[in-house]
DRENNU-113430 format. One line per 10 residues: their letters; for each residue x, y negated, z negated of C-alpha. Coordinates in nm, 4 decimals. Layout:
N
A> X/Y/Z  ...
END
This chain:
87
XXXXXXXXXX> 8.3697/-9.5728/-14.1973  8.1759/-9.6186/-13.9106  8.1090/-9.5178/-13.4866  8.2142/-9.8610/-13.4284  8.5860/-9.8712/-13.6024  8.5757/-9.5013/-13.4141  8.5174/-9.6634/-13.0921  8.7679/-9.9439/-13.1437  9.0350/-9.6502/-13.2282  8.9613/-9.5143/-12.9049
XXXXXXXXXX> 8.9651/-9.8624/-12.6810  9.3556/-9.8912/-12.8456  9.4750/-9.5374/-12.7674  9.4614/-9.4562/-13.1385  9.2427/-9.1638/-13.1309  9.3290/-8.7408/-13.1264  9.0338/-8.5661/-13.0369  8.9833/-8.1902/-13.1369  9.1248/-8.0088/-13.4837  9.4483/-7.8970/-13.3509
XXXXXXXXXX> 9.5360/-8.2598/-13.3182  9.3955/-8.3584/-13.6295  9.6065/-8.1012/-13.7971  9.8830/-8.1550/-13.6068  9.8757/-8.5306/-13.7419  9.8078/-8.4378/-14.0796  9.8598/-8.6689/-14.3659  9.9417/-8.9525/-14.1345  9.6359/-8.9877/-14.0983  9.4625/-9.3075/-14.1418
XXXXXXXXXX> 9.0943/-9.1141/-14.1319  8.9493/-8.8075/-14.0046  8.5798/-8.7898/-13.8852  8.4137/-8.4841/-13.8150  8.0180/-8.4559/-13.6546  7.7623/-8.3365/-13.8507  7.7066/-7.9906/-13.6989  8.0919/-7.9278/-13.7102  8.1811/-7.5512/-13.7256  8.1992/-7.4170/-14.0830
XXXXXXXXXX> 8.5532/-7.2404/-13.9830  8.6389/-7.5799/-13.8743  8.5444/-7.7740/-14.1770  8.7432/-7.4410/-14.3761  9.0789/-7.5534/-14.1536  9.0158/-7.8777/-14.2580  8.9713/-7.8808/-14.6685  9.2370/-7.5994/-14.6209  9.5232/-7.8529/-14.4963  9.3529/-8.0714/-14.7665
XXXXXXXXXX> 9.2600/-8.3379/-14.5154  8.9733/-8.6056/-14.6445  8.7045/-8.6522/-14.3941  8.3968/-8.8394/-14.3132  8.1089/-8.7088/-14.1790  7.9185/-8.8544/-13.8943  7.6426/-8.8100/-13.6465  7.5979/-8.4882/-13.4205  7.8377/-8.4279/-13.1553  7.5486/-8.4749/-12.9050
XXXXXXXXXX> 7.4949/-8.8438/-13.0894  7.8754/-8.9262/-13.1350  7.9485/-8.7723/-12.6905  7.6936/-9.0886/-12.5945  7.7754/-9.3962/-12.8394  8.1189/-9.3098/-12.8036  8.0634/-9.2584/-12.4050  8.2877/-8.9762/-12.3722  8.2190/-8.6951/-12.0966  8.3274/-8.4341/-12.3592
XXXXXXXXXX> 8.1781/-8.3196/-12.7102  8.4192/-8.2929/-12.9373  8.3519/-8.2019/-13.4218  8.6736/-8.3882/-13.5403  8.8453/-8.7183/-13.4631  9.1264/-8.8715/-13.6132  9.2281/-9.1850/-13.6075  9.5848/-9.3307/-13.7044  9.8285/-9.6043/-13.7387  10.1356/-9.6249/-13.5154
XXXXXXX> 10.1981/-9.6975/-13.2062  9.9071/-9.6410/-12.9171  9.9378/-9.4030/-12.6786  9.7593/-9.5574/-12.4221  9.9725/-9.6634/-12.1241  10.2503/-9.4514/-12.2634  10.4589/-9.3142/-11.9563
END
């Protein structure tokens, strides 16, 4: 899994940024990323929910290829419909 198939995700709405979300989605899941200097109570909430993960770059790494104006430790990425555009 890479940045780029992370940045795609994003571009079609199909991106949750932040661990609530990521728990909230759960198992439907298609992946879960996580930077590299992630919180160790995060990573805990993670393997706790027994979510599988990938780990990336560092948030300061992933907040400029991914050009977001945020930092954010855990992405997730799923199937279904986008919800960009949604009203």
């Amino acid at each position: 899994m890479s940045v780029k198939e992370l940045k795609e995700g994003i571009e079609e709405g199909k991106v949750v940024f932040g661990i609530k979300q990521a728990l909230k989605v759960g198992k439907k899941a298609k992946n879960i990323f996580i930077a590299k200097d992630t919180r160790d109570s995060t990573v805990e909430k993670l393997e706790k929910a027994e979510l599988a993960f990938d780990v990336l770059k560092s948030k300061e790494d992933l907040t400029k290829e991914l050009n977001l104006d945020f930092a954010c430790e855990v992405f997730c990425l799923y199937q279904g419909v986008s919800h960009k555009g949604a009203k």
